[in-house]
N, C-alpha and C positions, 0 to 999 in steps of 0.2 A: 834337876831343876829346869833344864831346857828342855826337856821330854815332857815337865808338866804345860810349861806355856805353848807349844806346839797343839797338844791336847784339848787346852782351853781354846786356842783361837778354832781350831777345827768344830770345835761345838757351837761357836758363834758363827760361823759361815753356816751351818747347817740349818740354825735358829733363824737367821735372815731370807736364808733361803724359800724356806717353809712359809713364811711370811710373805715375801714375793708373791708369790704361788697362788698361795691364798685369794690375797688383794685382786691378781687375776684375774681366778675366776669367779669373785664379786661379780667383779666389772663386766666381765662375758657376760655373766648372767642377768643383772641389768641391761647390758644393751640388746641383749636378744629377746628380754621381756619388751623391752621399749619398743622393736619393730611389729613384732608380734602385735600389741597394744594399738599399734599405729594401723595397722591393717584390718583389725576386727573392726576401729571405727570406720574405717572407710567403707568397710564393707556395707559396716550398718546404716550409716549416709545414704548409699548409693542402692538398698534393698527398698523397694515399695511397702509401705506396710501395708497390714491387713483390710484397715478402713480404706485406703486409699484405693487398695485393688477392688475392694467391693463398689467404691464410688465407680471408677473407671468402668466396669461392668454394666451398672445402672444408670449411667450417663446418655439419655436418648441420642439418637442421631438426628441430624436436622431435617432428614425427612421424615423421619418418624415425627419430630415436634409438628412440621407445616401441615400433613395431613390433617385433617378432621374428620370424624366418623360421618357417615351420610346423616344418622338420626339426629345429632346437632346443628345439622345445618335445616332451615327452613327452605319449604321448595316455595315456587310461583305460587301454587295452586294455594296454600294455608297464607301467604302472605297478601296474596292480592284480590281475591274470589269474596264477597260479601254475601249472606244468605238471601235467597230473597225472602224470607220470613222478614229477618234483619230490616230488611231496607224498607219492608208494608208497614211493619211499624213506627220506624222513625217517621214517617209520612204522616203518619196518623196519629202518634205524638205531636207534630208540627201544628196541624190541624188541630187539633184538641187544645194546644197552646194559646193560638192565637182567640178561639171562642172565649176559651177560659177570662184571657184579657179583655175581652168585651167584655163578659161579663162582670167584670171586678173594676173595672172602668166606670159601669153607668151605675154599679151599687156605690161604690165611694163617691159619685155627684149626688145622691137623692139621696138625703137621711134619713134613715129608717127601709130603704128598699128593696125591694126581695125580686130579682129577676126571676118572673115564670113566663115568658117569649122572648126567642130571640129570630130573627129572619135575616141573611144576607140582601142587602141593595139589589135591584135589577141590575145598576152597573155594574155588583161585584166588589167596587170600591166602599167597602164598612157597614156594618149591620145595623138593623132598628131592632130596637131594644121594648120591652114592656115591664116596668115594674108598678109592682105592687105596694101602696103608701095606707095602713090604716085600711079604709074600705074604700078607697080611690085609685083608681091607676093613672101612669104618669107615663108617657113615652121620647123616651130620647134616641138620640144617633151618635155612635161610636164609629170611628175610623179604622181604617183595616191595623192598621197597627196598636189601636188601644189608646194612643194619646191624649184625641181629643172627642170629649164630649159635648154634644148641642141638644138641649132641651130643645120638646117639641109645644107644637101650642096642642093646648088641650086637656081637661083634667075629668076624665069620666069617671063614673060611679062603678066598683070593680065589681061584676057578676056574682052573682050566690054561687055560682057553679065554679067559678075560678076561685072563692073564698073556700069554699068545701074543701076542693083539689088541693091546694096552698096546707090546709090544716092538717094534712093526713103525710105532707112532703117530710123525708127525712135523709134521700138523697139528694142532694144539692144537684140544678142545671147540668153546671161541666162535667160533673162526675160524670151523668148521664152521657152526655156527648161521647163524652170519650170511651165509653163502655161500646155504643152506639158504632163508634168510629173504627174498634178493634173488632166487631162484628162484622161489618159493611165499610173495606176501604173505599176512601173518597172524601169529599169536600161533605161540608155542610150547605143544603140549603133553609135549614129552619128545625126550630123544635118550639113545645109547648102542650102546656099541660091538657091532661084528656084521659077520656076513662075506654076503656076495655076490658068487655065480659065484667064489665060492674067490678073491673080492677084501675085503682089510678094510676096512670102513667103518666112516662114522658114519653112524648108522639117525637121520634128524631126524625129527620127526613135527610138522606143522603144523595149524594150524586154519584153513582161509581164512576170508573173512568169512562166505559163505555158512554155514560150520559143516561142511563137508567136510574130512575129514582129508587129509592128501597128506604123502606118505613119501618125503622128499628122504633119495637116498643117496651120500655125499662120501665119495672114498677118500680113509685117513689119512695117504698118503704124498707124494701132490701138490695132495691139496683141489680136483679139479677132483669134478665132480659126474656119479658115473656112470652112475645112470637117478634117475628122480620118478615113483611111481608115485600117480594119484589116483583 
């Protein structure tokens, strides 16, 4: 009977024991997963990723950004050089401006009036004007700037030869002028109607810079320009 309980406790220590053991190496095995676990994350924290190392790669330097390529930058020569086509033109645009507003000046005072002469002042300071009323002409004065109009005295009987001319007109005045004016730069001294080689024109007469006259002749029917005599 003492031999069996001897027997029995020795298989419960051996049972406990086993069990100890066990629990153990659980627990080893846990806490060495747990470091292990702890370590992969840090590592993976502290790794650049992919995108990231591609950015840093592609990230200019800042003298790469400051520079600029020479063809993006404009030089003196395209920024500040004007043609002088350019400039004969504007000039002569100006001039063709300011006619034009005579013109349109002394037609809006006269009802019904058809400017066919114009002539700059001897002073210079605004043009005399001739229109045409019906079968009568009427002559006024415009100011260089267009503003103001003053009726002249006088009211003649309009020629057969300026009625003919007038009827066959289908370029207007300033058109002419200004056709006149990109042919022959310069000022205006006068135009008016008048025939050539048995063709109607308008007779422009110019001043170049020089101070030379030059007599631009524009047919009234299609405004091309039929000789310049200078």
């Amino acid at each position: 009977m003492k031999h069996t309980d001897k027997s029995v406790l020795s298989l419960g220590a051996l049972a406990l024991s086993a069990l100890l053991l066990t629990g153990c190496a659980d627990g080893g095995g846990q806490g060495g997963g747990g470091e292990a676990t702890s370590e992969a994350t840090t590592t993976a924290e502290e790794s650049p990723t992919a995108d990231e190392s591609a950015t840093a790669d592609e990230s200019p330097t800042a003298d790469e950004s400051a520079s600029a390529s020479p063809s993006d930058t404009a030089t003196g020569d395209e920024t500040g050089t004007a043609s002088p086509t350019a400039s004969g033109t504007t000039g002569a645009g100006a001039e063709a401006g300011a006619v034009a507003g005579a013109i349109v000046a002394a037609e809006e005072s006269v009802t019904g009036g058809q400017v066919f002469e114009i002539d700059r002042k001897e002073d210079g300071d605004g043009w005399e004007v001739k229109l045409a009323v019906e079968d009568r002409e009427q002559e006024v004065e415009v100011s260089a700037d267009g503003q103001e109009v003053t009726p002249q005295e006088g009211d003649d009987a309009l020629d057969q030869a300026d009625r003919e001319n007038l009827a066959q007109v289908q370029v207007p005045l300033e058109v002419a002028v200004r056709t006149a004016l990109d042919e022959a730069e310069g000022t205006l001294d006068g135009a008016q109607l008048d025939t050539e080689g048995g063709t109607t024109v308008w007779e422009v007469d110019v001043d170049d810079p020089e101070g030379t006259s030059v007599d631009v002749y524009v047919n009234v029917e299609n405004g091309s320009v039929l000789k310049v005599d200078r």
